[in-house]
N, C-alpha and C positions, 0 to 999 in steps of 0.2 A: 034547707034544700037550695034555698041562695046562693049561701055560703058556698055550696059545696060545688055550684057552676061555676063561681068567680075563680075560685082554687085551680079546677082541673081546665078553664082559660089558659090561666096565668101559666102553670104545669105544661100545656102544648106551646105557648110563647117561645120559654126557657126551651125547649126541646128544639123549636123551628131553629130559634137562634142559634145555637150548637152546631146543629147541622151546618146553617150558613157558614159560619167561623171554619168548622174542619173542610167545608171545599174549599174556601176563601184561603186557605191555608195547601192544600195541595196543591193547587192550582198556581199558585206562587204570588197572592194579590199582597197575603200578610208576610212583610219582611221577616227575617229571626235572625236575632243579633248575631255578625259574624264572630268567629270566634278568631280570637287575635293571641301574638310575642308581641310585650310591649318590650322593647328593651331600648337603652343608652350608649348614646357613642363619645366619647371624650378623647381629642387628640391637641394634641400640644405643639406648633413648630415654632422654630427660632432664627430668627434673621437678622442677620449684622447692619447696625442704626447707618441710616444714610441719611441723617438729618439730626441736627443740635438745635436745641432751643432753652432760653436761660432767659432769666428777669434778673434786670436790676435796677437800681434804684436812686434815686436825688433826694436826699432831705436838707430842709433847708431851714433855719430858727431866724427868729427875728423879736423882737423885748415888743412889750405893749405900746411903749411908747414909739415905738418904731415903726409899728402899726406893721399887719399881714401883707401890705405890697412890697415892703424891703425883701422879704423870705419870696415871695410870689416872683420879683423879680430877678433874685439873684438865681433861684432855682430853672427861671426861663432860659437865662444865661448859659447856667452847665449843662442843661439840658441839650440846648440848639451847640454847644460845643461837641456834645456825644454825637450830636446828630451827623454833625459833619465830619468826625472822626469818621463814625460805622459808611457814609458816603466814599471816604477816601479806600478804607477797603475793598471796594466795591461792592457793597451790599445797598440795592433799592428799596425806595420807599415802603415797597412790599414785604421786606426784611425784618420790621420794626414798626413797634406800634407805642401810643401810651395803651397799658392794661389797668391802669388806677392813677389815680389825680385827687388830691383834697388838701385843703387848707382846714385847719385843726385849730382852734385857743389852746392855751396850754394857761391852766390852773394852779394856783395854789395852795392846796386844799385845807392845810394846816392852820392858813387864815383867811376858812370861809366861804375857799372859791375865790379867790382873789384872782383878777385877769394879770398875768405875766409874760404873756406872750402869746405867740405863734407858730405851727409849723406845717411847714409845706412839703406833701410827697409824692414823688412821680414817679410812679414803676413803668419802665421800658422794656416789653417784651421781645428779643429779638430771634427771630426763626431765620435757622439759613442749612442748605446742603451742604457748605461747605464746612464738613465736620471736620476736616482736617485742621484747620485756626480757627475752632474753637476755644484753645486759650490766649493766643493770640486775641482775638473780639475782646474778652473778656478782659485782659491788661489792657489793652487798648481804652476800653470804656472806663476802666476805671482812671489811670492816667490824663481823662477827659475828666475824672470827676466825681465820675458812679463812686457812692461811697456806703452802699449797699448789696447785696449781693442775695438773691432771693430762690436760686436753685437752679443746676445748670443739669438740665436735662437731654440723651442721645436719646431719640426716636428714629420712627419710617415716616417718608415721605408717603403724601398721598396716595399715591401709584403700588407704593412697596406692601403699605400696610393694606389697600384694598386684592393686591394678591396673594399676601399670606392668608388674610382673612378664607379668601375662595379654598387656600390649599386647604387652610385647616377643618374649614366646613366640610370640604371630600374626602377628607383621613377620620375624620369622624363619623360618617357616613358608611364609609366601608367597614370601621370597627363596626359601626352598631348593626350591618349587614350580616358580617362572620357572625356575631356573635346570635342574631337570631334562628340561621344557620345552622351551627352546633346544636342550639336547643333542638330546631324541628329532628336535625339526623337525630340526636340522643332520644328523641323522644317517640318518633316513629311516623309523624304527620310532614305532611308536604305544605309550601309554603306556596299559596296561589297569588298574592298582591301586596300592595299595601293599603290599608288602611286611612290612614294619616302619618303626618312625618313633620316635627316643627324643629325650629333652631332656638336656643337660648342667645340671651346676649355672647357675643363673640368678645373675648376680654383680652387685651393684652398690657403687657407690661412694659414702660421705656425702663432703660437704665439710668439711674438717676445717681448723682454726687450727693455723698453727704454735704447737710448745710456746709457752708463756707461762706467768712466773713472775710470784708479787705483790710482786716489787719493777719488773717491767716492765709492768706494770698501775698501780702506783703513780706509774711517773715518763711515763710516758705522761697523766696525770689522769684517769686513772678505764677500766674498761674498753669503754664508749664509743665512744674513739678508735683503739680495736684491733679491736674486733667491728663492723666496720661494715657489712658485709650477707650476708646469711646464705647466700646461692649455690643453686646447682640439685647435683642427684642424678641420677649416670647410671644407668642400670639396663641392662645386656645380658645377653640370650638365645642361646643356639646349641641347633640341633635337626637329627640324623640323620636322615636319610629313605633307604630304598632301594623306587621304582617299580618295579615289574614293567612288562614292553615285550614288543610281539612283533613 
């Protein structure tokens, strides 16, 4: 007889509670997940590099017994020579930077690891608008000394590539608009909001030179006849959208 109060308790619990839930529900207190078009937008634009940027490089050797400041030194030398070339150009401070510096032993491994020397290398980054002597820099620096050459890349300036970025965020946007669009007409629902809406990383691509050394620069006549037009930059967007419909 116990049992069978404790049941038919429990039995009106289950039932009150129901009830509460189905007002709680008409009434609008319990949310119901909206129903959504997730769809994708991918657009692509491209814009012609208003900015050159290239590394190159100082290597410098020196024997053990020479000890690492011979190399250290003479590499300061061609270096502060480039320095004052890229000056005469007129490119400032701001133009040019060191991007890597190290002084290295150089081994003999065959007997031991034997100390043989030294070597010293300075990669000089140098960024400038003036894509136009672009190869000009480039002879220029090396004539000064650079006797490495580390990739001579046309990019956008700060300015160019933070508007492509924008354009291509809104081209992607509107694709992945049209496109949830078509689904709702094709399908027969209307499209009331959105949802949410994210961006992927925004990627774009500089135009880049194949490697080139300064002896392929040298028998070429100058780098001139290797760098001869500085090319465009793609810039693409991708952006999540999920519409709400009813």
């Amino acid at each position: 007889m116990k049992n069978s109060t404790i049941f038919g308790i429990i039995a009106i619990i289950i039932v009150i509670g129901l009830v509460i839930v189905g007002v709680l529900a008409i009434t609008g207190n319990i949310k119901t997940e909206d129903k959504t078009i997730d769809v994708q937008g991918t657009a692509t634009i491209t814009k012609p590099a208003d900015k050159v940027w290239m590394s190159i490089g100082v290597v410098t050797e020196s024997t053990e017994s020479e000890g690492a400041t011979k190399a250290e030194n003479e590499n300061k030398e061609i270096s502060n020579k480039i320095y004052t070339t890229l000056k005469n150009l007129n490119l400032t401070s701001a133009d040019y930077k060191t991007e890597y510096y190290a002084v290295n032993p150089k081994y003999d491994w065959e007997k031991g690891q034997k100390l043989i020397g030294y070597t010293v290398t300075h990669q000089i980054r140098i960024d400038s608008e003036k894509i136009d002597m672009a190869a000009f820099i480039l002879d220029a620096a090396i004539e000064a000394g650079a006797n490495n050459i580390y990739g001579v890349n046309f990019d956008l300036s700060d300015n160019t590539r933070e508007t492509a970025k924008a354009e291509a965020l809104k081209q992607a946007t509107e694709i992945a608009k049209s496109k949830a669009e078509s689904m709702a007409s094709g399908t027969g629902v209307t499209i009331t909001g959105i949802k949410r809406i994210s961006d992927s990383t925004v990627d774009y691509i500089p135009y880049r030179y194949e490697e080139m050394s300064v002896s392929d620069v040298s028998a070429k006549g100058g780098a001139e006849n290797i760098i001869t037009e500085s090319g465009s930059v793609e810039v693409s967007a991708t952006v999540f959208i999920s519409y709400k419909f009813k």
